[in-house]
RORORO-483996 format. One record per atom (N, C-alpha, C): residue in three letters; x, y, z. Coordinates in steps of 0.1 Angstrom, whole numbers, plus 2048, in hexadecimal, padded with zeros to 3 digits. Layout:
N
AlaXYZ
...
***
This chain:
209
Unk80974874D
Unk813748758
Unk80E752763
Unk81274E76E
Unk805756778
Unk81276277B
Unk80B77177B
Unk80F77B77F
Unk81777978F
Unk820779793
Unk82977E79E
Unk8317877A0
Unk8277917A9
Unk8317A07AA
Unk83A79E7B3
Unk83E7967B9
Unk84F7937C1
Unk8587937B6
Unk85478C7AB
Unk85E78579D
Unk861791797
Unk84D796790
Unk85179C783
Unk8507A8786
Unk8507AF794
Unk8507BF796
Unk85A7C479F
Unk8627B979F
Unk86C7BE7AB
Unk8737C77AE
Unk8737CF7A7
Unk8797E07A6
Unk8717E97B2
Unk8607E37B4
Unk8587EC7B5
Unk8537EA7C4
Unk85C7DA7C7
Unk8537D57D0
Unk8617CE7DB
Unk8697CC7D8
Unk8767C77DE
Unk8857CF7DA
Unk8817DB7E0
Unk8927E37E4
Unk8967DE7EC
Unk8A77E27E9
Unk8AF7DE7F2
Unk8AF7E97FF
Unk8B77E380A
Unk8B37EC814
Unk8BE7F781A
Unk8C27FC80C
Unk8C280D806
Unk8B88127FE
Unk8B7820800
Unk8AF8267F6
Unk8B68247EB
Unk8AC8227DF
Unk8AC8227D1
Unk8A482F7CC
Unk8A18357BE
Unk89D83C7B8
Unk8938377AD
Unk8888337B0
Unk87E8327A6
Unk87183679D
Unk86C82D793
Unk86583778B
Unk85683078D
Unk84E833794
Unk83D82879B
Unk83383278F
Unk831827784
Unk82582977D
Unk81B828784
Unk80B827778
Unk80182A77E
Unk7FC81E782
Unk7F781C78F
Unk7ED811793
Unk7E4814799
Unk7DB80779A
Unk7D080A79E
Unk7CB8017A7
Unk7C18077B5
Unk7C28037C2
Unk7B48027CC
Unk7B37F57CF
Unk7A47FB7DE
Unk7A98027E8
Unk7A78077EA
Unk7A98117EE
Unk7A58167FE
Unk7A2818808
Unk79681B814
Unk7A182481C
Unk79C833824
Unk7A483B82B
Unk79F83983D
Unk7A683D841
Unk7A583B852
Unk7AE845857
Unk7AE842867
Unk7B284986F
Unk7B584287F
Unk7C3847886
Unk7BE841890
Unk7CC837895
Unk7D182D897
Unk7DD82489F
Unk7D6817898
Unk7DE81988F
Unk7E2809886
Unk7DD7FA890
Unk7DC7F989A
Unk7DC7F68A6
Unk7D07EC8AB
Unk7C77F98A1
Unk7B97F78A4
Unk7B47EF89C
Unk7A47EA8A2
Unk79F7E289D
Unk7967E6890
Unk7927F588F
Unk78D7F9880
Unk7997FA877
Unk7A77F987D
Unk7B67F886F
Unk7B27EC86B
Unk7B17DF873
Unk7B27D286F
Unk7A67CE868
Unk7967D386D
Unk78B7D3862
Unk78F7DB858
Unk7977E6854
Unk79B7EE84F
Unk79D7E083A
Unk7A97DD844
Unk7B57D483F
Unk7AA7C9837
Unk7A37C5840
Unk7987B783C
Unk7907B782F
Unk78C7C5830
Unk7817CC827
Unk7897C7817
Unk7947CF81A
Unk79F7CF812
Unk79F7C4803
Unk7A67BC814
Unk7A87AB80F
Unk79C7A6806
Unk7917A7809
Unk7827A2805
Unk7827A57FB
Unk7857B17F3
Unk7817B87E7
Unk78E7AD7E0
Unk7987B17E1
Unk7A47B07DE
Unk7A37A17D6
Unk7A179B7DD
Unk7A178C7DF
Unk7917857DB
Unk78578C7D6
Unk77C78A7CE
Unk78378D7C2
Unk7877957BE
Unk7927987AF
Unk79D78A7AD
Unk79C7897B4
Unk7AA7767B3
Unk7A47707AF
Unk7957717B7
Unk7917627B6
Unk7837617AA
Unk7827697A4
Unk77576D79D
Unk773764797
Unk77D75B787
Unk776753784
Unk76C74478A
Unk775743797
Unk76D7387A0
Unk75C73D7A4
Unk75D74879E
Unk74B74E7A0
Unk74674B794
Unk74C746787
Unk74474B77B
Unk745753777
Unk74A75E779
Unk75276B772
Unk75C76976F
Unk76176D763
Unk76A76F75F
Unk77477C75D
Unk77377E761
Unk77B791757
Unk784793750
Unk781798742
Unk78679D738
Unk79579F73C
Unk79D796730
Unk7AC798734
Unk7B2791742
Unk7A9784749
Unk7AC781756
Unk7B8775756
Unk7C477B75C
Unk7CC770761
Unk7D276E769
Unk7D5762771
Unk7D975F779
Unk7E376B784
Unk7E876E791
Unk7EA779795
Unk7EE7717A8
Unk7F977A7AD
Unk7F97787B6
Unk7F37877C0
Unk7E97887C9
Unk7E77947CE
Unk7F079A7D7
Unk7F07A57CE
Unk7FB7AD7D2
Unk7FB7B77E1
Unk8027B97E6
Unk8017BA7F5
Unk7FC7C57FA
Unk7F87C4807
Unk7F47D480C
Unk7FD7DE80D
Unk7F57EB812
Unk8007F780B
Unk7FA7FE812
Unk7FB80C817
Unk7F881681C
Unk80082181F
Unk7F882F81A
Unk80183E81A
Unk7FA846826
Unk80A84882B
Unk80984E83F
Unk80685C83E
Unk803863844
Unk80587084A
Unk7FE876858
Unk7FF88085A
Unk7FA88686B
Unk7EA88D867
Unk7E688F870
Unk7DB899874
Unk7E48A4878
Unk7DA8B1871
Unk7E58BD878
Unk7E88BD888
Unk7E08BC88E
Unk7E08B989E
Unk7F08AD89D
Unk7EE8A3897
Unk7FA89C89B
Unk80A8A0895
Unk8088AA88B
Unk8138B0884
Unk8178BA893
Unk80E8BD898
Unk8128C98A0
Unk8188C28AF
Unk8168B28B2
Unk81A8AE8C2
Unk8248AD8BF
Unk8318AD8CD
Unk83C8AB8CF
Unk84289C8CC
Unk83A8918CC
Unk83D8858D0
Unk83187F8C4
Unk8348758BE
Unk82686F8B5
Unk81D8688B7
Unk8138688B7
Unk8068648BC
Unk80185D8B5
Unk80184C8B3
Unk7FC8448AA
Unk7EC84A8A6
Unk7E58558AF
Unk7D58558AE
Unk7D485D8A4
Unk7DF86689E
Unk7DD86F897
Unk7E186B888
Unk7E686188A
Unk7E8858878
Unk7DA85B86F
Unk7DE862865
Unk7D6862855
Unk7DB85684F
Unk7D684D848
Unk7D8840840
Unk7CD83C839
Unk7D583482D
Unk7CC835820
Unk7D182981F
Unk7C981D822
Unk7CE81181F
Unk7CB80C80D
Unk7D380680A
Unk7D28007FC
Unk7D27EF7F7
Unk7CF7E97EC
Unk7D47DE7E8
Unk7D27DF7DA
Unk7DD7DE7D0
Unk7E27E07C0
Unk7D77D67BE
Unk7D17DC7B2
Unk7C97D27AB
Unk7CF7CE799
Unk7CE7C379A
Unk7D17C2789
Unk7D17C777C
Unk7D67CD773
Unk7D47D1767
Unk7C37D175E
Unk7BC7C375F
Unk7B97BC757
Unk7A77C1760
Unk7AB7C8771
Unk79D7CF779
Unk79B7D5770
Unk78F7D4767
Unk7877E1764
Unk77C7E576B
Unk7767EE769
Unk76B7F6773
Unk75B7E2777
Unk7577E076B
Unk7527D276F
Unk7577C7779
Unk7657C9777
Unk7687BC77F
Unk7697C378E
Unk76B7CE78F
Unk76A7D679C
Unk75E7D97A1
Unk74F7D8799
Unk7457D97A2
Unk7417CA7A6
Unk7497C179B
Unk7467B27A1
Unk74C7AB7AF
Unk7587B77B1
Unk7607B27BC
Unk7587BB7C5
Unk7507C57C7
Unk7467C77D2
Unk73D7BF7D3
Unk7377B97CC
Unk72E7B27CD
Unk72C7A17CF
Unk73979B7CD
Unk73B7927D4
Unk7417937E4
Unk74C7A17E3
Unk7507A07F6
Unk7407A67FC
Unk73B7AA7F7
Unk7297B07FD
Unk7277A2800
Unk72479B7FA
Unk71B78C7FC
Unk720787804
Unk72F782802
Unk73677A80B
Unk73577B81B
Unk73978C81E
Unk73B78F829
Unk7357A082D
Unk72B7A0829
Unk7237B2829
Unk72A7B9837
Unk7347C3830
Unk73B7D383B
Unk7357DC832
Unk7357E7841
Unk72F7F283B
Unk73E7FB835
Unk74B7F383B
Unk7527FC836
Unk75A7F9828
Unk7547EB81F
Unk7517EE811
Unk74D7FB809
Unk747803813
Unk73E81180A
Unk74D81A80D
Unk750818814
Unk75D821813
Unk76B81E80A
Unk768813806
Unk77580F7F7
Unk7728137F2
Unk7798187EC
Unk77D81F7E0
Unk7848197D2
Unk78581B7C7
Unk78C8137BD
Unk7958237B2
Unk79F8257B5
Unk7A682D7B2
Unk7B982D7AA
Unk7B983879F
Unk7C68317A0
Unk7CF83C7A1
Unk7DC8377A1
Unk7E983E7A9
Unk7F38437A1
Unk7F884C79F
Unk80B84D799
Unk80F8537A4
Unk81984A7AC
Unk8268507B3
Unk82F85B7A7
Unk83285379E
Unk83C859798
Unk84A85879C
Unk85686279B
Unk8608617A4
Unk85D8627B4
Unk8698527B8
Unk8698537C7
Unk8728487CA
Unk87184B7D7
Unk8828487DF
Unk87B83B7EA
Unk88082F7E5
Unk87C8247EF
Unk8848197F6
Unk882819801
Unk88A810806
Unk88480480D
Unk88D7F8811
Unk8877EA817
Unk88B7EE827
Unk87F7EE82D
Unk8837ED83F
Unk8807E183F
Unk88A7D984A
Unk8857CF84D
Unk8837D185D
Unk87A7CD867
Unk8797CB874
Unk8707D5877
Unk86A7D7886
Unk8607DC888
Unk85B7EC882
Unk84F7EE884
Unk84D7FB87F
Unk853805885
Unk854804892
Unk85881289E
Unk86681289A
Unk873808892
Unk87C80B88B
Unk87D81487E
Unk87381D87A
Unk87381986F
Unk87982786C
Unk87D830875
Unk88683D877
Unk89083E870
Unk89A831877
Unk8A582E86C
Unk8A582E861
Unk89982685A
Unk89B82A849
Unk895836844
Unk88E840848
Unk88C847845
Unk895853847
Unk8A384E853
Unk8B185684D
Unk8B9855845
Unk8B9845843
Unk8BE845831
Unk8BB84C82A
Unk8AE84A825
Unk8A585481F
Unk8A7862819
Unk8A6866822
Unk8AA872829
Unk8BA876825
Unk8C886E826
Unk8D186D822
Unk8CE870813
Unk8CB86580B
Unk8C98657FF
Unk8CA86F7F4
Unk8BA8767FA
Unk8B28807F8
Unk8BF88D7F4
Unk8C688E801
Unk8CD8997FF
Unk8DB8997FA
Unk8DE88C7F7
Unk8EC8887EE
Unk8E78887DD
Unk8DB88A7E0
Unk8DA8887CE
Unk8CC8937CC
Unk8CE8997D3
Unk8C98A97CF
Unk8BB8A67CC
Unk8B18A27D0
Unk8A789E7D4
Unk89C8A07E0
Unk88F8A47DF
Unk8878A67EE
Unk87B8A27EC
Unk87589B7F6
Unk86B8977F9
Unk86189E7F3
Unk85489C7EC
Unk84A8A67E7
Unk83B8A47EC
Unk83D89A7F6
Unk83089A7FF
Unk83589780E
Unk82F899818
Unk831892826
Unk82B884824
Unk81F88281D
Unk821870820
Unk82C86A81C
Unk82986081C
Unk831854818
Unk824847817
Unk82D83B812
Unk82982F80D
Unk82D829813
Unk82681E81B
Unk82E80C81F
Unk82C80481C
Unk82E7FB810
Unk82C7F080C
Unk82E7E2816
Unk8237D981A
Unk8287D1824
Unk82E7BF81F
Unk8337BD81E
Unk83B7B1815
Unk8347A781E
Unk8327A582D
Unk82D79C834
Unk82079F83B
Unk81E79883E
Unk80E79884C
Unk81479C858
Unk8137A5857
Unk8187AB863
Unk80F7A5874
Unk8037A586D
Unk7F979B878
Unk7FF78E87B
Unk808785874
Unk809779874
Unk81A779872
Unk825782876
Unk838784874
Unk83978C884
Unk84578A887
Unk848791890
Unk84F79788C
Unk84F7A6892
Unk8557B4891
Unk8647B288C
Unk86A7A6890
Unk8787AC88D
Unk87A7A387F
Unk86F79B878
Unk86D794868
Unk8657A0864
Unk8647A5865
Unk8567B085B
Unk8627B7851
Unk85B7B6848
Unk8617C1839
Unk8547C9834
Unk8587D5835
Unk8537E082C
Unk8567EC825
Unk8557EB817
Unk85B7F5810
Unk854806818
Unk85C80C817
Unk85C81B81B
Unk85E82480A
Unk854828808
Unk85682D7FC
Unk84F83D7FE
Unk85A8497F9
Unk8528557F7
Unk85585B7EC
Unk84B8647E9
Unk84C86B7DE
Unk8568787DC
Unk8618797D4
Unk8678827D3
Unk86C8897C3
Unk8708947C7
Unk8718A07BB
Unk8818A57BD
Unk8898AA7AE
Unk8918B17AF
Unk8958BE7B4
Unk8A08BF7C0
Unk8A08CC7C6
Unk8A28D77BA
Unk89B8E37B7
Unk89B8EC7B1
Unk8A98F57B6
Unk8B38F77AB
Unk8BC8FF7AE
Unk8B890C7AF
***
């Protein structure tokens, strides 16, 4: 039966759009960091690179490879953790140029380290970037954290992060990093701003009495 994280992860990947309280085991992710207004055309090569790795892992058996424990799988979406350059922590107003981001895409259980130098080496062949040398293959525990569903453009996305924010302080709770997470449910390249859904997810800890 083919893996669908809409179905079988729903907890992790489709909140409602109040904050919930959850518990994000470990996974594991391509990884590539940047800098800069989402905007741009190294975010979108950024993104591409991504896809390529990502999606040589889907498609491996049609190479002749197989990998150990391989089953069917829907690829699971892009993702990316925000934060400032100190220069941008310090302007009055926010400056898309000063965005820290770490873009992501979940890779399957069943990636072991082989089937991950196989997935460089077919997106090498397919389509040779230099900014392959900059993925990374890494993995993650959020652990506890507080997520919510935005739906509609990004420059909205204040609002939910006063829910949030609400939440946080009704149930005796704080933030324990300045990033945050955005899980993107659609193509944001290919929806219009006011269809776009993305989970807002941050990491948080119990307030210490």
């Amino acid at each position: 039966m083919k893996h669908e994280w809409r179905k079988v992860e729903r907890e992790l990947y489709l909140p409602p759009s109040s904050p919930v309280l959850i518990q994000v085991p470990k996974q594991r992710f391509f990884a590539i960091q940047g800098k800069g207004d989402p905007n741009s055309e190294d975010f979108a090569r950024r993104i591409e690179v991504l896809y390529s790795l990502a999606y040589a892992v889907r498609m491996m058996p049609k190479t002749g490879f197989i990998p150990p424990g391989y089953y069917e799988y829907t690829v699971y979406p892009l993702e990316a953790v925000w934060c400032l350059t100190e220069k941008g922590k310090e302007l009055p107003t926010l400056d898309k140029n000063e965005f820290l981001y770490t873009l992501m895409i979940r890779q399957p259980d069943f990636a072991d380290n082989g089937t991950i130098l196989k997935a460089y080496e077919i997106a090498g062949q397919k389509k040779p970037d230099e900014l392959l040398n900059e993925v990374v293959f890494e993995e993650f525990e959020e652990g506890l954290a507080v997520q919510i569903l935005h739906e509609g453009p990004y420059d909205d996305e204040p609002a939910s992060f006063e829910k949030i924010d609400r939440f946080l302080e009704e149930n005796d709770l704080q933030r324990s990093s300045k990033k945050h997470r955005e899980i993107y449910l659609n193509d944001f390249r290919k929806t219009a701003p006011s269809k776009l859904k993305t989970v807002i997810r941050c990491k948080v800890e119990k307030v210490m009495p």
